[in-house]
C-alpha positions in Angstrom: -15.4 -4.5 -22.6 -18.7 -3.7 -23.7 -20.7 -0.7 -22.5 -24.5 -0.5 -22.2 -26.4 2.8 -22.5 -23.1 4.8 -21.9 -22.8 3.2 -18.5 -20.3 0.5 -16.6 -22.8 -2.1 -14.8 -20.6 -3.7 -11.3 -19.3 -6.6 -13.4 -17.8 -4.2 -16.1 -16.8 -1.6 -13.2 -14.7 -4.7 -10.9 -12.5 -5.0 -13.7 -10.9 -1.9 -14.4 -8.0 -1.6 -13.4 -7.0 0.4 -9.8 -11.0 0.1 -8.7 -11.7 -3.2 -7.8 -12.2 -1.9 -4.3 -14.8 0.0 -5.5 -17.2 -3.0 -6.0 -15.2 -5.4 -3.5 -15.5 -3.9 -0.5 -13.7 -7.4 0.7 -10.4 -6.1 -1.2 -9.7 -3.3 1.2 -9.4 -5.4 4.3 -11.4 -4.8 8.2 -13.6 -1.8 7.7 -12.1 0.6 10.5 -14.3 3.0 12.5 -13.3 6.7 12.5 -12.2 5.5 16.3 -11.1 2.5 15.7 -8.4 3.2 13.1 -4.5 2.3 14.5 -3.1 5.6 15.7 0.0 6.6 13.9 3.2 5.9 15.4 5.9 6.1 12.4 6.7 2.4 13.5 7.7 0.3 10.3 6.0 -3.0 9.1 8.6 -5.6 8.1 7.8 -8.3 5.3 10.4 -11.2 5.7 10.4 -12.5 2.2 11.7 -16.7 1.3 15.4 -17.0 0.5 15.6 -16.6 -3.2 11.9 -15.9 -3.3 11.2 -13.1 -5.8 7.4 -12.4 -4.6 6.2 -11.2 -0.9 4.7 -13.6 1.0 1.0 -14.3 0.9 0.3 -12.3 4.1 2.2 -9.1 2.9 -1.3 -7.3 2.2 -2.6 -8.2 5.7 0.3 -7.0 7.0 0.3 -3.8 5.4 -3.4 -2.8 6.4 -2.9 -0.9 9.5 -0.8 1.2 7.5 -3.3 1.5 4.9 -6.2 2.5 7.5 -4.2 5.4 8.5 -3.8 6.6 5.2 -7.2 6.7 4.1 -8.3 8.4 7.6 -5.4 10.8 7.0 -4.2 12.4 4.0 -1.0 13.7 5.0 0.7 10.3 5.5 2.9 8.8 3.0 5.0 5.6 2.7 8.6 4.7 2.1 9.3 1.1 1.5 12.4 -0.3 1.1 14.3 -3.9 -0.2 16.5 -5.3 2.2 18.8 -8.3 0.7 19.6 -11.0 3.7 22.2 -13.6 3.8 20.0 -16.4 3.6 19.1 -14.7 -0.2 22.6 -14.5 -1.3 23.3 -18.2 0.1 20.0 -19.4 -1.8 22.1 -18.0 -5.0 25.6 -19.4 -4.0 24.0 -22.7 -3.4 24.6 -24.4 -7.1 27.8 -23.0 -6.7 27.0 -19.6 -8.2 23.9 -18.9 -10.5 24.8 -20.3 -13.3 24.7 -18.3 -17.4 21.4 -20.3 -18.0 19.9 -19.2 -14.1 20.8 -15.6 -15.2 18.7 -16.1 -18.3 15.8 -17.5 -17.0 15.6 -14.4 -14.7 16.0 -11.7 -17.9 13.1 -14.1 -19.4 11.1 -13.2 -16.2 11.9 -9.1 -16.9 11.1 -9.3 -19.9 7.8 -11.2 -19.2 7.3 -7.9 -16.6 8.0 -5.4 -18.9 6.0 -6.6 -21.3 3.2 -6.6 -18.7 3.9 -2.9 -17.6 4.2 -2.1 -21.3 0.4 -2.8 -21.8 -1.0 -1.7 -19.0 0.9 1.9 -19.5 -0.8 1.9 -22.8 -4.2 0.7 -21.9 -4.1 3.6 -18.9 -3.1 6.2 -21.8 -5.9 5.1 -24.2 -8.7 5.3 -20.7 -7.2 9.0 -20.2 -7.3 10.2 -24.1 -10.6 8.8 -23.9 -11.5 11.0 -21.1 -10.1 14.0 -22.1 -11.9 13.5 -25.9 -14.9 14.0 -23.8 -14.3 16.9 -21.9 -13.4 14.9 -18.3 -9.9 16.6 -17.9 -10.4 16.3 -14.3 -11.1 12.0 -14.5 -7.8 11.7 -16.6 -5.6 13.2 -14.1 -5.1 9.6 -12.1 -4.4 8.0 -14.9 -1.8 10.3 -16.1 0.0 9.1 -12.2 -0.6 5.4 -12.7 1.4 6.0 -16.0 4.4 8.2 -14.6 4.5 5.3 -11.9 4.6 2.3 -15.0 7.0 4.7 -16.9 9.1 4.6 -13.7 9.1 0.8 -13.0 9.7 0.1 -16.4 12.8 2.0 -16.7 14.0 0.2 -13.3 12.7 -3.2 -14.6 15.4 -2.1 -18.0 18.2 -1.6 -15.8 17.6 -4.7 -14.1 17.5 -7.0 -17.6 20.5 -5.2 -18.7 22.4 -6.6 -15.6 21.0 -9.9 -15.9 21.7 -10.2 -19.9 25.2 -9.2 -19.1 26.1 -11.8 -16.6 24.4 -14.4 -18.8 26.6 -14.1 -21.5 29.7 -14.3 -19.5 31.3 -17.7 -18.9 33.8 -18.4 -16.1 36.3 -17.0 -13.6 35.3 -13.5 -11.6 32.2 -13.8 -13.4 30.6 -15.8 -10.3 30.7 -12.6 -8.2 28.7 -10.4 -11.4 26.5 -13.3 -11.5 25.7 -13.6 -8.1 25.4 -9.6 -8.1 23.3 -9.1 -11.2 20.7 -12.1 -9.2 20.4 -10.1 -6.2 19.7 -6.9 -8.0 17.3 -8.8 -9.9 15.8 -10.5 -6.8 15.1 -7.0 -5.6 13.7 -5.1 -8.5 11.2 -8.6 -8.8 10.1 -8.0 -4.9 9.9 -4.4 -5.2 8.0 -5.0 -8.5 5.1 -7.0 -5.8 5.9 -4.9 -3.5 4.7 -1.9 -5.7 1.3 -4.1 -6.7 0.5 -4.2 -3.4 0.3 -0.9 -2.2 -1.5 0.2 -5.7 -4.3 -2.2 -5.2 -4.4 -1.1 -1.8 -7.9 1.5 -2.5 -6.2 3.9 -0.9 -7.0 7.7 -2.8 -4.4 9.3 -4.4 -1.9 6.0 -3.6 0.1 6.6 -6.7 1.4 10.1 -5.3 1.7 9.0 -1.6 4.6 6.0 -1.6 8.2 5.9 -2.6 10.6 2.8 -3.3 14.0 2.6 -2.8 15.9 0.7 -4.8 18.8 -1.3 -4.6 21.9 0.5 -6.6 25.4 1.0 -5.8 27.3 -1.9 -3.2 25.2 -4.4 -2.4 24.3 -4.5 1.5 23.2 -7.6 3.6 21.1 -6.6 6.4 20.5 -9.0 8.7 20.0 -13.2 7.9 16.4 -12.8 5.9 15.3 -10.4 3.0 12.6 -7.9 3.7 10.7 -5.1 2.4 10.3 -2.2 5.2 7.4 -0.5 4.8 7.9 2.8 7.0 5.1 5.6 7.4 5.8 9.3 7.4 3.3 12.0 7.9 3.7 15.8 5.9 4.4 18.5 8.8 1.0 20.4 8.0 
């Protein structure tokens, strides 16, 4: 990106990373009144998500944008969201008669792909911050030291979840079906999680980083109920 006279013109400013919604005032949804924003009522927001599907449906940002109106109208709420696996995901799996080595492959291709992605962003948010701190902004770095906690934190649970999948790939027959079908659903969730965690950072909500947490699949799997989801639940800090 090339700077002019010290200064970002609109263009340039649009696309940095995490401020889009600066310039596009499109990108943060309905423009809410101080009275018209939805009341809080700690009710969650459910995303249904495709059998099999690793990404959130098209509408998942719409849906969330209540949620995001009452965050930027009040700072003391905070969001938990959470994968739930369905049956209809782990029949999508069991359907060619258990993912097969090749299936498990293709899916540590995609983590890679993903960490690769968080990789460089991580380093291009560390290079804006030692910018800003070579010229004295100690104060402007301070987001940018979040959004790279938050990359270092995905990334370690996008690892976990390529370990699984490289594991099941290079097994062959027998019990193996049931670590295939298990490292697939742990790796349908990270994936979902992985959108799911886009979402809410591109959301132009202020301090967003610091104000949602994930849970994430580990342990027994659990089906809960016939269709994946992501719950999206908000909490508000007793003041």
């Amino acid at each position: 990106m090339r700077i002019v006279s010290g200064t970002l013109d609109a263009a340039q400013l649009s696309k940095l990373p995490g401020v889009s919604y600066l310039t596009d005032p499109a990108s943060v949804g309905k423009a809410f009144t101080k009275d018209d924003t939805p009341a809080y009522t700690g009710d969650s927001v459910v995303i249904e998500c495709a059998p099999g599907v690793a990404t959130l449906p098209p509408d998942a940002r719409a849906r969330l944008e209540p949620l995001f109106q009452m965050m930027r109208a009040d700072d003391t709420i905070t969001l938990v969201a959470e994968h739930r696996l369905g049956r209809d995901d782990i029949e999508q799996l069991r359907r060619s008669s258990t993912p097969t080595a090749q299936e498990c492959a293709d899916l540590a291709t995609r983590l890679r792909l993903r960490r690769r992605e968080l990789a460089g962003r991580r380093d291009a948010a560390a290079a804006e911050a030692r910018a800003r701190f070579a010229i004295g902004r100690p104060v402007d770095a301070e987001p940018l030291l979040d959004t790279m906690r938050v990359l270092e934190r995905e990334t370690s649970d996008v690892e976990d979840a390529l370990d699984r999948a490289l594991e099941a790939a290079g097994r062959a027959t027998g019990r193996v079906a049931d670590h295939r079908i298990r490292a697939a659903c742990l790796g349908l969730a990270d994936l979902r999680v992985a959108d799911a965690h886009e979402v809410l950072l591109e959301a132009g909500v202020k301090g967003m980083a610091n104000r949602f947490e994930i849970k994430r699949v580990r342990g027994a799997l659990r089906e809960e109920g016939k269709t994946g989801s992501i719950v999206v639940t908000p909490h508000r800090k007793k003041k």
